[in-house]
C-alpha positions, 0 to 999 in steps of 0.5 A: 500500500502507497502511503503519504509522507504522513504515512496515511493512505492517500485520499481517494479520487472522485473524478468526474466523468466525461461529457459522453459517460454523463449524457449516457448515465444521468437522465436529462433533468440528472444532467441539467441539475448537476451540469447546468445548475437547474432546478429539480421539480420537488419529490420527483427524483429516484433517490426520494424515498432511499434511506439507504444508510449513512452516506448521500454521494455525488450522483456524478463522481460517486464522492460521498457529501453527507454522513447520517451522523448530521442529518436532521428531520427538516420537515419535508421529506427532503435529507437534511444535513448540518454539516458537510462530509467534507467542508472543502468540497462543498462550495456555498452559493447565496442567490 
């Protein structure tokens, strides 16, 4: 096993996939909301009604954003999260 000058294992990569393994892996609002920023219509996507455990991962790299440990009931059947998996990954915009 490679190791870093710490001596730990190196972070895993999460790199995205080309624009043809998109187009063919996403459906077109998968691919406009993760691509183009859009607007996914409200409780109609294919991951609504997973609670599949302890981790939300990026549809497109795989990267895992959210733990259980900081999710939280928001009311509106939507996963909540207080805290990002990772802080550095996730970028804050304010419309």
């Amino acid at each position: 096993m490679v190791t870093n000058d710490a001596g730990m294992k190196p972070r895993r990569r999460f790199p995205k996939p080309s624009e043809t393994e998109l187009r063919r892996r996403l459906s077109p609002i998968e691919y406009e909301v993760t691509q183009r920023a859009a607007t996914e219509p409200a409780f109609q996507n294919r991951f609504l009604e997973q609670s599949s455990g302890r981790h939300l991962f990026d549809i497109v790299t795989g990267e895992p954003l959210f733990s259980s440990i900081d999710k939280f009931d928001s009311g509106n059947r939507v996963p909540s999260f207080f805290e990002a998996y990772r802080a550095d990954r996730v970028i804050k915009k304010k419309k």
